[in-house]
C-alpha positions as CSV (number, residue, x, y, z in Angstrom):
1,X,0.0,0.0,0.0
2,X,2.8,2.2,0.8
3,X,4.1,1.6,-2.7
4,X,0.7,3.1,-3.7
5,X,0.8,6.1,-2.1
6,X,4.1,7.0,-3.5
7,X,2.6,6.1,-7.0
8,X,-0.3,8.6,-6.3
9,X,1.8,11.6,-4.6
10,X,4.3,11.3,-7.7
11,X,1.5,11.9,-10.2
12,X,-0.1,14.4,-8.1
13,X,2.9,16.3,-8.5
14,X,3.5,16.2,-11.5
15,X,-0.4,17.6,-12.7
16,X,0.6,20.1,-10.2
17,X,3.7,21.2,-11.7
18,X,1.8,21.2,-15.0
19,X,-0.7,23.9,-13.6
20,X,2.5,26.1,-13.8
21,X,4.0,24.5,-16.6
22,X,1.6,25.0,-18.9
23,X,1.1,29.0,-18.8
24,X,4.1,29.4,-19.7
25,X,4.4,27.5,-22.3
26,X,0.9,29.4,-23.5
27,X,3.0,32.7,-23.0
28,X,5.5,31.3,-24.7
29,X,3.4,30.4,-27.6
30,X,2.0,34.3,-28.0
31,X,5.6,35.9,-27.1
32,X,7.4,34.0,-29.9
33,X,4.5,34.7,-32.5
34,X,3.1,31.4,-33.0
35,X,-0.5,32.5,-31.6
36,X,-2.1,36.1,-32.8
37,X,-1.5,38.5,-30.0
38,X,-3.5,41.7,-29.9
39,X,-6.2,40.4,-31.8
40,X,-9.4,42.5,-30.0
41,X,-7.1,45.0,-28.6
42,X,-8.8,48.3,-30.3
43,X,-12.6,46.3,-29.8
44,X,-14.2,47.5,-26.5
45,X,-17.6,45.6,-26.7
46,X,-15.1,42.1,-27.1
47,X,-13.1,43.0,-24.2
48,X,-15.7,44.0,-22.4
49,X,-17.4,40.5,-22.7
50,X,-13.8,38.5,-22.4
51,X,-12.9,40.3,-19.4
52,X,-15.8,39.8,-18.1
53,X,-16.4,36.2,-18.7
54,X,-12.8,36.0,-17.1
55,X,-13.5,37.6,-14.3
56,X,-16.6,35.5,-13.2
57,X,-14.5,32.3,-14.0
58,X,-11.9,33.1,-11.7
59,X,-14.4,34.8,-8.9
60,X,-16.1,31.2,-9.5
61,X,-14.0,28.6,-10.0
62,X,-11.3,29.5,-7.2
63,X,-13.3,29.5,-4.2
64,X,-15.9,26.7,-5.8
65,X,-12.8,24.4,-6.4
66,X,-10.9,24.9,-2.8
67,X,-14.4,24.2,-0.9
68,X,-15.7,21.2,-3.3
69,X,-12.5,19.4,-2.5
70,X,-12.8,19.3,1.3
71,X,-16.9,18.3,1.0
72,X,-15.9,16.1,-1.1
73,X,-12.9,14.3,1.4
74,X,-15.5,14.1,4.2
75,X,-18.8,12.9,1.9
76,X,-16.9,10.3,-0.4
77,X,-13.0,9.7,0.3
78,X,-13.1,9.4,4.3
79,X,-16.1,6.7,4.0
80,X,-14.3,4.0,1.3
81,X,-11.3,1.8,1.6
82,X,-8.2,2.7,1.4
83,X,-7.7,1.5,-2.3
84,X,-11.0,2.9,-3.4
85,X,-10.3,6.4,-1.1
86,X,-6.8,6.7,-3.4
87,X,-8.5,6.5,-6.4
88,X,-11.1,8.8,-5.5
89,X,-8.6,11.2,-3.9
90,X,-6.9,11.6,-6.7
91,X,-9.9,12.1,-9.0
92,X,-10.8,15.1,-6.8
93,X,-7.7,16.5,-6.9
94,X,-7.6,16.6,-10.3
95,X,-10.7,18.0,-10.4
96,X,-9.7,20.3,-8.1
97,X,-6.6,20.9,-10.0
98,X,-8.5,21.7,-13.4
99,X,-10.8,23.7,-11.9
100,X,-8.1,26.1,-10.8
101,X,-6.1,25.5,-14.4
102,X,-9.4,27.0,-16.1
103,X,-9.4,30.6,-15.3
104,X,-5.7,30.7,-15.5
105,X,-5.1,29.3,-19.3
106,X,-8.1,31.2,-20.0
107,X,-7.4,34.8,-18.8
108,X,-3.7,34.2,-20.2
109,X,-5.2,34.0,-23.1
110,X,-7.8,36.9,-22.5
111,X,-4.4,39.1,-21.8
112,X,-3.1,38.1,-25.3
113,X,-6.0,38.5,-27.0
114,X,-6.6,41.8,-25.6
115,X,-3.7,43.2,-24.0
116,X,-5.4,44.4,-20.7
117,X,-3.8,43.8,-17.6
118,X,-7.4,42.2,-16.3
119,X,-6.7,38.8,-17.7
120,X,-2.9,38.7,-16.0
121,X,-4.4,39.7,-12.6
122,X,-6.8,36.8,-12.7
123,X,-4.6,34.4,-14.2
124,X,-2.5,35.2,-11.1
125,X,-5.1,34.8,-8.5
126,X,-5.9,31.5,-9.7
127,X,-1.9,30.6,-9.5
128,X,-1.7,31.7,-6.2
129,X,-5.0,29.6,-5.2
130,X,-3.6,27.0,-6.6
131,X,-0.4,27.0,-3.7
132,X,-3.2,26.2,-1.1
133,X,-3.3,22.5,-3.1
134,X,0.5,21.7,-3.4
135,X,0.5,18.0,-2.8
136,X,2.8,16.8,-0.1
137,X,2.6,13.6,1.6
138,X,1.8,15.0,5.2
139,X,-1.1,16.6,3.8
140,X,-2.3,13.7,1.8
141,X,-1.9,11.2,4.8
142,X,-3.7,14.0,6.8
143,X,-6.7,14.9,4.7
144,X,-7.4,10.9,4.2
145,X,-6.9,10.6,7.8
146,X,-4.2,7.8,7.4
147,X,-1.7,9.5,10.3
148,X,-1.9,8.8,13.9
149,X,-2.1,12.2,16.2
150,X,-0.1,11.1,19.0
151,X,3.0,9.8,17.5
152,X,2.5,10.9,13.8
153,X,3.2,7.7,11.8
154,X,1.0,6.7,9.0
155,X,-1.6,4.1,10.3
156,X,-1.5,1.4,7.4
């Protein structure tokens, strides 16, 4: 089982690492020219609507996806085995994960599109959200309750 848990906190990781990996290589993509940049930046109605659309993603999504997780860990993961609570753990976690890689792939791309500052400021509120969900394996053997208070060692 322990084997498992290594398995799980390794991909966890790496889908995290991806929530930071993946602007950038989106920046990346409009800095060197390969995507249009600029393309609504003289329309007001458009970036009216994208901002705003942006703007209730993030305002949405962020608090929607840190609160879901921990319902969901005591209604579903707490109550199932331990190979079933993995499974499921990680399911919500990359739930969690996506729903805080939304708003920040799509205000970077907002930014681009219409080069106001909006789109970055959201796109960076969703990053830092996402630093409340950095996997580590005290947390994960904490929020499945898998450690032992009084002396601290996993209980498998």
């Amino acid at each position: 089982m322990e084997k498992k848990i290594k398995q799980l906190l390794r991909y966890l990781q790496i889908e995290y690492v991806s929530v930071w990996v993946l602007p950038l290589l989106l920046a990346a993509l409009y800095e060197t020219g390969v995507m249009t940049e600029g393309a609504y930046a003289g329309d007001v109605r458009m970036d009216y609507v994208l901002q705003t659309v942006g703007i209730l993603l993030t305002v949405g999504l962020i608090p929607l996806s840190l609160r879901l997780f921990s319902l969901s860990l005591v209604k579903n993961v707490k109550q199932r085995s331990l190979p079933e609570a993995l499974k499921s753990y990680r399911r919500w976690s990359e739930i969690r994960t996506g729903m805080l890689l939304v708003p920040v792939l799509v205000n970077l791309s907002f930014y681009y599109l219409t080069l106001n500052n909006t789109g970055v400021l959201c796109a960076m509120m969703a990053l830092i959200a996402s630093l409340f969900c950095v996997p580590t394996r005290k947390r994960m053997l904490d929020e499945l309750d898998l450690v032992k208070e009084e002396d601290e060692e996993p209980a498998l």
